[in-house]
Backbone bond lengths (Angstrom), bond angles and torsions (degrees), N, CA, C in turn:
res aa  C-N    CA-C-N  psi(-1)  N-CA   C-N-CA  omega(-1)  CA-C   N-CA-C  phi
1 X - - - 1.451 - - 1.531 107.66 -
2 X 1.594 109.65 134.91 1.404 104.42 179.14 1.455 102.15 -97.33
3 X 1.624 93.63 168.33 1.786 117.28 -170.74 1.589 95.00 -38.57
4 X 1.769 113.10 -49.89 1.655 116.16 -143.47 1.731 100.74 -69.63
5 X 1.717 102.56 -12.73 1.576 103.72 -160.96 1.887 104.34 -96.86
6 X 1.158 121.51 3.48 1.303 143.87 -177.63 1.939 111.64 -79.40
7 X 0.622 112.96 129.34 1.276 114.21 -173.62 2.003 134.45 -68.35
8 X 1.502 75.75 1.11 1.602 87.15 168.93 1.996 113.63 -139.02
9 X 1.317 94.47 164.28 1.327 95.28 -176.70 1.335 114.00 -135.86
10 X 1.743 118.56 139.38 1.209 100.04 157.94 1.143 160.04 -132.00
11 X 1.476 147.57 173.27 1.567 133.71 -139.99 0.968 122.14 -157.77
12 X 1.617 114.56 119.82 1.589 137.88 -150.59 1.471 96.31 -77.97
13 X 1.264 116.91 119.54 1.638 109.86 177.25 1.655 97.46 -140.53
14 X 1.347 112.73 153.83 1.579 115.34 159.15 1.218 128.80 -77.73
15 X 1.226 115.41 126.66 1.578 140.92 -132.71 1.610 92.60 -129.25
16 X 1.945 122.40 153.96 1.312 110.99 144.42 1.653 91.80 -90.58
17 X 1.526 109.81 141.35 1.165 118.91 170.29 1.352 132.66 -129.55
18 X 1.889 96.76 39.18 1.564 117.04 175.93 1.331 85.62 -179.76
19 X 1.181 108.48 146.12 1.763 132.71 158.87 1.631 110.60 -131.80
20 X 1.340 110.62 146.68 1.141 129.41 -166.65 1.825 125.36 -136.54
21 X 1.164 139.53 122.22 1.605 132.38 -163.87 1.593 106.67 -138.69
22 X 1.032 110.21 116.40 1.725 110.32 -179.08 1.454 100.11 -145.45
23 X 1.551 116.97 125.57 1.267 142.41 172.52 2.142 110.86 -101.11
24 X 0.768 127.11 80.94 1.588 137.55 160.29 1.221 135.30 -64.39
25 X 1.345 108.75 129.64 1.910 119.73 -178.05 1.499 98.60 -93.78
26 X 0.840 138.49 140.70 1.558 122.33 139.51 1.739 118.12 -145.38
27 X 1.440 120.51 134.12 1.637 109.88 -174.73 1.535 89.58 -127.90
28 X 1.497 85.97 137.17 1.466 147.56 174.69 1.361 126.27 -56.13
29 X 1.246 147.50 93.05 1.497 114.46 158.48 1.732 114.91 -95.27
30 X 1.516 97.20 148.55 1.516 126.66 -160.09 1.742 120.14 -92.83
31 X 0.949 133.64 10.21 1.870 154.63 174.93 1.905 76.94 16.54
32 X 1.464 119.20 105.59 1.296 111.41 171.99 2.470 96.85 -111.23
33 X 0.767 107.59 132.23 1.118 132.43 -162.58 1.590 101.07 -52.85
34 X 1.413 117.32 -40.17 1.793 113.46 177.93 2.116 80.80 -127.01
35 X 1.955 85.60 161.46 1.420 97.03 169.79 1.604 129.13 -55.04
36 X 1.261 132.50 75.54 1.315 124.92 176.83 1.429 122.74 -21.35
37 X 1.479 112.24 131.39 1.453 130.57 -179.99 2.355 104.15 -75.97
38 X 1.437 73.52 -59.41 1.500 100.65 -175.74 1.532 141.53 -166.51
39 X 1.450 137.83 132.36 1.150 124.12 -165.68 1.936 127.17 -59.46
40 X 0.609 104.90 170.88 1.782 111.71 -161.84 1.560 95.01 -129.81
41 X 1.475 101.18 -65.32 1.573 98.27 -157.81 1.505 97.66 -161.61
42 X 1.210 138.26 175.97 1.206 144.36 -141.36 1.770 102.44 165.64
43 X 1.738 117.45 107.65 1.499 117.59 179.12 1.110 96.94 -167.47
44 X 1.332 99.06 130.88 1.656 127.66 155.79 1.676 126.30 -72.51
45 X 1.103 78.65 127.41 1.823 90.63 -178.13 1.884 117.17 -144.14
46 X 1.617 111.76 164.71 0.759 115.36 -166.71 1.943 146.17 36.17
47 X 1.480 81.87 50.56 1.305 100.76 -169.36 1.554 110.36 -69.50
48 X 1.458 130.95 124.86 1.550 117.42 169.33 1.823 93.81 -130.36
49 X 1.003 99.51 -173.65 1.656 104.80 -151.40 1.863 104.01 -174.91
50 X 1.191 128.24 133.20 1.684 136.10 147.79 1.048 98.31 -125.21
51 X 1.728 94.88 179.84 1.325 119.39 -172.63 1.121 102.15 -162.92
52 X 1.633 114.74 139.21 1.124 140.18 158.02 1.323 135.37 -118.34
53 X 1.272 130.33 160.15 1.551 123.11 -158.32 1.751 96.67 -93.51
54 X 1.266 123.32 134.01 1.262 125.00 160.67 1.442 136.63 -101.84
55 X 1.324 127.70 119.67 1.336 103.24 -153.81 1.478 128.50 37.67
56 X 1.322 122.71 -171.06 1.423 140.71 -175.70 1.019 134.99 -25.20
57 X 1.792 86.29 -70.39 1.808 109.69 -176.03 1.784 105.22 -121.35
58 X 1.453 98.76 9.58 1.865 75.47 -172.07 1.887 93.25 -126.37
59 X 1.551 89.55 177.54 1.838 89.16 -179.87 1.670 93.99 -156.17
60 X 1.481 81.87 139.60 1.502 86.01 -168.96 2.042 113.97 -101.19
61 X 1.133 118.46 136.85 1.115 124.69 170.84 1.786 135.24 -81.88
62 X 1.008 119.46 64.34 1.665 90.32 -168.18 1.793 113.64 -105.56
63 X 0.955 86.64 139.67 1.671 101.50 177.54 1.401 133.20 -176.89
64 X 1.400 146.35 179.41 1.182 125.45 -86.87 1.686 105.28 -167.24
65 X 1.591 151.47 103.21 1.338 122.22 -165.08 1.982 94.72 -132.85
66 X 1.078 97.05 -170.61 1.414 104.38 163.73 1.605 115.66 -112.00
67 X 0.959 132.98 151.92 1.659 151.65 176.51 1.032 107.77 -114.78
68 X 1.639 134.67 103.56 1.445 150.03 178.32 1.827 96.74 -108.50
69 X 1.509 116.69 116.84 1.146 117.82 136.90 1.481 127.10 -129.81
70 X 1.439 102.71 132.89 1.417 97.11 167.47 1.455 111.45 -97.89
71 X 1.314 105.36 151.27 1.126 122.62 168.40 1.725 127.59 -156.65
72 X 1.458 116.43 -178.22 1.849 117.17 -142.51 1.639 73.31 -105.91
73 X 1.235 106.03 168.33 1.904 122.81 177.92 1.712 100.79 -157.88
74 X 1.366 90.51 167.04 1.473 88.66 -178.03 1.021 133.79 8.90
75 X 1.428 99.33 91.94 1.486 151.84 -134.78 1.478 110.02 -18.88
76 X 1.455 107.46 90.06 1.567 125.35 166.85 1.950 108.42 67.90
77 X 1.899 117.40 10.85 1.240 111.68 -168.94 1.756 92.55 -105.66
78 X 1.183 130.60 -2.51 1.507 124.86 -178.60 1.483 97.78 -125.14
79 X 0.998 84.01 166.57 1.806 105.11 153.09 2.095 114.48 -152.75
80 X 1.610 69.51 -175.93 1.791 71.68 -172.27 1.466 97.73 -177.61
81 X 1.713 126.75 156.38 1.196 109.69 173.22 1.709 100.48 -126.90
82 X 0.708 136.58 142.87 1.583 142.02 -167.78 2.040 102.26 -130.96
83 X 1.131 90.69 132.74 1.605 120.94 -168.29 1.434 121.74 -134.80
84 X 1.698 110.29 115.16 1.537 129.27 -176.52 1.391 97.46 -115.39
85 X 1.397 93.35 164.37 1.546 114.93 -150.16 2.172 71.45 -110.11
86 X 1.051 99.84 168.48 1.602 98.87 -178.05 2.158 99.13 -165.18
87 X 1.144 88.29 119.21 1.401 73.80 179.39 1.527 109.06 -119.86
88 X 1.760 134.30 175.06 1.321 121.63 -161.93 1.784 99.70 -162.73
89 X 1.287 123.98 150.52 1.657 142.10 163.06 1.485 107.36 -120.70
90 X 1.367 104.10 102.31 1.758 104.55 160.18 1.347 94.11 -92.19
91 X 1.266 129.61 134.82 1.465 136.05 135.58 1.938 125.23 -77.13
92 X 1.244 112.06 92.27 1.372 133.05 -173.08 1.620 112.65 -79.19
93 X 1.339 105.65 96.43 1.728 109.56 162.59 1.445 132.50 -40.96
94 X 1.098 120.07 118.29 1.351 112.88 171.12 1.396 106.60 -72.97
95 X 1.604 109.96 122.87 1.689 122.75 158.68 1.077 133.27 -57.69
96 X 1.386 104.76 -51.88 1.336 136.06 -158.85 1.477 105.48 -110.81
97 X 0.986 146.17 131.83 1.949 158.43 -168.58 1.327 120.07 -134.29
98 X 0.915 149.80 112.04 1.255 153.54 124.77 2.013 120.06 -27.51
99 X 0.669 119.61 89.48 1.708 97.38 -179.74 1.803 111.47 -102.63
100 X 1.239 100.49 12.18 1.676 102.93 170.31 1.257 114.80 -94.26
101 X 1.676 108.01 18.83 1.936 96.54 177.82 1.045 139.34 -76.94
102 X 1.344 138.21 149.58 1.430 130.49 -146.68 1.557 96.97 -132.88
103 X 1.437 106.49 111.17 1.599 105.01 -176.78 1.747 106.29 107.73
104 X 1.432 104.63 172.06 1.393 99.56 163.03 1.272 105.68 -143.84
105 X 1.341 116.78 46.26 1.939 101.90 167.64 1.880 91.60 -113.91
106 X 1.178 86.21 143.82 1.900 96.02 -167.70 1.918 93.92 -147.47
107 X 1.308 99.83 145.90 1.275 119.66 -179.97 1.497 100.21 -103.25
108 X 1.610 110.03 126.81 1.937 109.55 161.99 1.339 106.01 -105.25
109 X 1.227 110.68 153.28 1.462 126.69 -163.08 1.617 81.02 -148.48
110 X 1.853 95.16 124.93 1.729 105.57 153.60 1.367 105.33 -124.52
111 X 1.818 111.61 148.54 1.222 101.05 136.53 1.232 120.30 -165.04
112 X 1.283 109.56 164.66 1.408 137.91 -157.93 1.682 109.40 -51.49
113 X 1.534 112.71 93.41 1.459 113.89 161.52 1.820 110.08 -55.61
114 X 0.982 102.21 -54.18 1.809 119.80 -156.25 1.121 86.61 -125.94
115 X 1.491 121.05 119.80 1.778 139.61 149.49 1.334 106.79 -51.21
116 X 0.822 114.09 154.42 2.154 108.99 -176.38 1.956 82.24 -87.81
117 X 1.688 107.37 137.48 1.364 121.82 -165.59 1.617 99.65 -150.28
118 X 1.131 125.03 137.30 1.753 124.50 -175.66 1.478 104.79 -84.33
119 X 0.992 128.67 108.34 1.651 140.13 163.04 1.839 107.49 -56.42
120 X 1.339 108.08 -36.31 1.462 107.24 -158.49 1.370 113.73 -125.49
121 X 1.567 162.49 -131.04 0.863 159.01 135.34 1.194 104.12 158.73
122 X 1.811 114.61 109.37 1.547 110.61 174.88 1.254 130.14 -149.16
123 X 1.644 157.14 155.97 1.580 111.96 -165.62 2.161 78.89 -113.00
124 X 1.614 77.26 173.15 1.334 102.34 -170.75 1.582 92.81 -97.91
125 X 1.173 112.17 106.99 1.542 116.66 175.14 1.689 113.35 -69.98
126 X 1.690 117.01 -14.63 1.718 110.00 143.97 1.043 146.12 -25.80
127 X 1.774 86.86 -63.52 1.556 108.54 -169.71 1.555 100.40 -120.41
128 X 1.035 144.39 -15.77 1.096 139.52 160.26 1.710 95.52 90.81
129 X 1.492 124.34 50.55 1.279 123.89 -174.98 1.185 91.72 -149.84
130 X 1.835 115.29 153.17 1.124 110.42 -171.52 1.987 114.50 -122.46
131 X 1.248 103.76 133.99 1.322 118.37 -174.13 1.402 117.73 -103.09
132 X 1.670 91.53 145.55 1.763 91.30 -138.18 2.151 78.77 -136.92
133 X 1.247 120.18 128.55 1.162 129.35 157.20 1.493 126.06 -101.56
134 X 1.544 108.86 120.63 1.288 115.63 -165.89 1.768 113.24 -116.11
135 X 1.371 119.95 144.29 1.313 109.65 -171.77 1.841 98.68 -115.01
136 X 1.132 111.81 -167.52 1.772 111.89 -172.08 1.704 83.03 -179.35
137 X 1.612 114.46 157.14 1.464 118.14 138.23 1.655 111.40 -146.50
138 X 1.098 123.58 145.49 1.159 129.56 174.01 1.481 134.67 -94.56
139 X 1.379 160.01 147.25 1.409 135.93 114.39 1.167 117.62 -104.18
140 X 1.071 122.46 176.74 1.316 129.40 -132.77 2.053 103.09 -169.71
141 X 1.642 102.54 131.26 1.131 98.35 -165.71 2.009 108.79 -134.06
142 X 1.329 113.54 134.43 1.534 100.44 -174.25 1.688 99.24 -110.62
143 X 0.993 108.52 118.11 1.558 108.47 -178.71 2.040 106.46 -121.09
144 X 1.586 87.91 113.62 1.341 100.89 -164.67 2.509 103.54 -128.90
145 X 1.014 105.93 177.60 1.555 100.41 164.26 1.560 122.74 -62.34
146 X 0.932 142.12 133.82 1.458 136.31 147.79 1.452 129.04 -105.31
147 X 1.089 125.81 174.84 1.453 107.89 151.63 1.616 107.77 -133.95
148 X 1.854 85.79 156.45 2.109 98.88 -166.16 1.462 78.67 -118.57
149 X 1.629 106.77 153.03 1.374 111.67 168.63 1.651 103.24 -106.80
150 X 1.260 138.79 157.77 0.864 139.84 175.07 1.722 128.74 -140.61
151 X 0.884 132.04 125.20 1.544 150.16 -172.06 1.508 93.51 -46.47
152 X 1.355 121.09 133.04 1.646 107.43 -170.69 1.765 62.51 -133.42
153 X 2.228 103.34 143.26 1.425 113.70 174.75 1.497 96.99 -87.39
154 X 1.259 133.93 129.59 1.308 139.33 149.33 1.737 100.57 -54.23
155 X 0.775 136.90 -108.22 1.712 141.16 -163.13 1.789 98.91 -17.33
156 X 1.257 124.23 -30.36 1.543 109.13 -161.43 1.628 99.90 -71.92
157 X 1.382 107.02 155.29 1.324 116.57 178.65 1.239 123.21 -89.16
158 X 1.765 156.24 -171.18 1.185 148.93 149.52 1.656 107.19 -91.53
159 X 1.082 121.57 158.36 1.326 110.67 151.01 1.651 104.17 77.71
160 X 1.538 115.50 21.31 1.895 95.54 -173.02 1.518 89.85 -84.03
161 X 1.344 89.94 154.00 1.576 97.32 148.80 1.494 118.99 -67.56
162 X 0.867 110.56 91.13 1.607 113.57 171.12 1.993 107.00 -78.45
163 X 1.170 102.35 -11.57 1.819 98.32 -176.48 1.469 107.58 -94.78
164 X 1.442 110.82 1.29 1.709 114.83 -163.78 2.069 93.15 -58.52
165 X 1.560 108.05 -29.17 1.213 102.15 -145.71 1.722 121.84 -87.79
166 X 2.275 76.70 -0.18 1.746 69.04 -172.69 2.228 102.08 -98.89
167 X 1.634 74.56 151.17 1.845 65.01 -177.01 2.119 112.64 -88.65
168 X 0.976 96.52 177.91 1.450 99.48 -179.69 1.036 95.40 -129.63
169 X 1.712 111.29 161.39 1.726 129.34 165.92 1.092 106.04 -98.25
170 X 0.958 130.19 168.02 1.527 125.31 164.14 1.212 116.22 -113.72
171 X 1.540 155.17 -167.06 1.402 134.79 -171.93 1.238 107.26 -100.25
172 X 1.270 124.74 -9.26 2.128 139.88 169.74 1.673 99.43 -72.01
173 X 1.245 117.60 -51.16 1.562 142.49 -173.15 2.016 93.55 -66.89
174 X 1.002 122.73 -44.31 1.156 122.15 -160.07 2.185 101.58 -92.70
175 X 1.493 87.90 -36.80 1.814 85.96 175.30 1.524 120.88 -66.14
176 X 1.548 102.42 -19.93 1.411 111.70 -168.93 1.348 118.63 -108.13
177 X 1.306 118.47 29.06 1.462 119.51 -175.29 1.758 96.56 -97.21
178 X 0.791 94.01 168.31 2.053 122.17 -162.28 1.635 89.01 -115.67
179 X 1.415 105.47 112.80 1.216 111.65 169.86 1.805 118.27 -89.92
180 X 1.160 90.54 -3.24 1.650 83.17 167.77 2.095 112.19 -113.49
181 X 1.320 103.77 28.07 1.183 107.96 -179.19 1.524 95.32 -77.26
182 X 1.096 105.68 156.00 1.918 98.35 -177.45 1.820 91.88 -131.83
C-alpha cells in the first residue's frame, strides 16, 4: 500500500514553533549634572527593541530606552531633568518547542508584555548619583514550517454541492412575508 492510499496526510504549514517569557530587574545609575536635592519624577521613554533567534532554544532581545529624571538642586531652589540613553540584551528561553520543523528559516516575533517603567528612584547620598530600578517583560515567538498530519475521509466526495442546502428568498418571497407569523 502506498503513502497516498493511507488514510492520513501530511501538511507543511507555518507553525509558532517556540515560545518564550522573560520578566527583568535591572538598576541604573543616573550621572545627574549638579548634586541632587531630591527626586521629582522618574520616566521611561522611547523604548525600541529587536530580536533575534539564538541558537536552538533561546532568542535574544536587545534594545534600547531613554531615562528622564527630574530632579530639585541646590537645595530644593532649581530643578532640571537629565536623560541617559541606556541600552540592554535579555536572552529569552524557549519553553515551548516544536521539534517537527521542517527547514531552518524561522521568523522571531517579540512583544512587549511590560514597557520598561521605574519601580524605584533614589539618589545615593555616597556618590551623589541617582539610582533608578527598572522592570520590562517579554514574550517571544519563533514561527517556522511544521508538519500536521491529518485524517483524510475516504467516503467524502469532490465537487459536492455543499450550497444545494441553503434556501433563498426571492424579492416576491421576501415582500410577502407576514410579519406577525411567529
Amino acid at each position: 500500500m502506498s503513502f497516498l492510499d493511507q488514510d492520513y496526510r501530511e501538511i507543511i504549514t507555518k507553525a509558532v514553533i517556540g515560545k518564550g517569557r522573560k520578566f527583568n530587574e535591572d538598576t541604573h545609575i543616573v550621572n545627574p549634572t549638579h548634586q541632587p536635592s531630591s527626586i521629582l519624577g522618574c520616566w521611561i521613554i522611547n523604548h525600541l527593541y529587536n530580536a533575534k533567534r539564538k541558537g536552538e532554544d533561546k532568542v535574544e532581545v536587545n534594545g534600547s530606552y531613554d531615562i528622564n529624571v527630574w530632579y530639585s538642586y541646590n537645595d530644593h531652589t532649581k530643578t532640571e531633568v537629565v536623560t541617559e540613553r541606556v541600552t540592554y540584551t535579555d536572552v529569552i528561553d524557549l519553553s515551548a518547542r516544536d521539534k517537527q520543523t521542517v527547514g531552518n528559516k524561522v521568523d522571531v516575533y517579540a512583544k512587549v508584555l511590560q514597557q520598561p517603567k521605574s519601580t524605584s528612584c533614589t539618589i545615593d547620598k555616597a556618590t551623589n548619583k541617582i539610582k533608578t530600578e527598572v522592570e520590562r517583560e517579554f514574550l517571544v515567538e519563533v514561527i517556522g514550517d511544521t508538519k500536521v498530519s491529518v485524517r483524510v475521509d475516504p467516503t467524502a466526495t469532490l465537487g459536492s454541492d455543499d450550497d444545494d442546502w441553503i434556501d433563498e428568498l426571492t424579492d416576491e418571497e421576501l415582500i410577502n412575508l407576514d410579519p406577525e407569523l411567529e
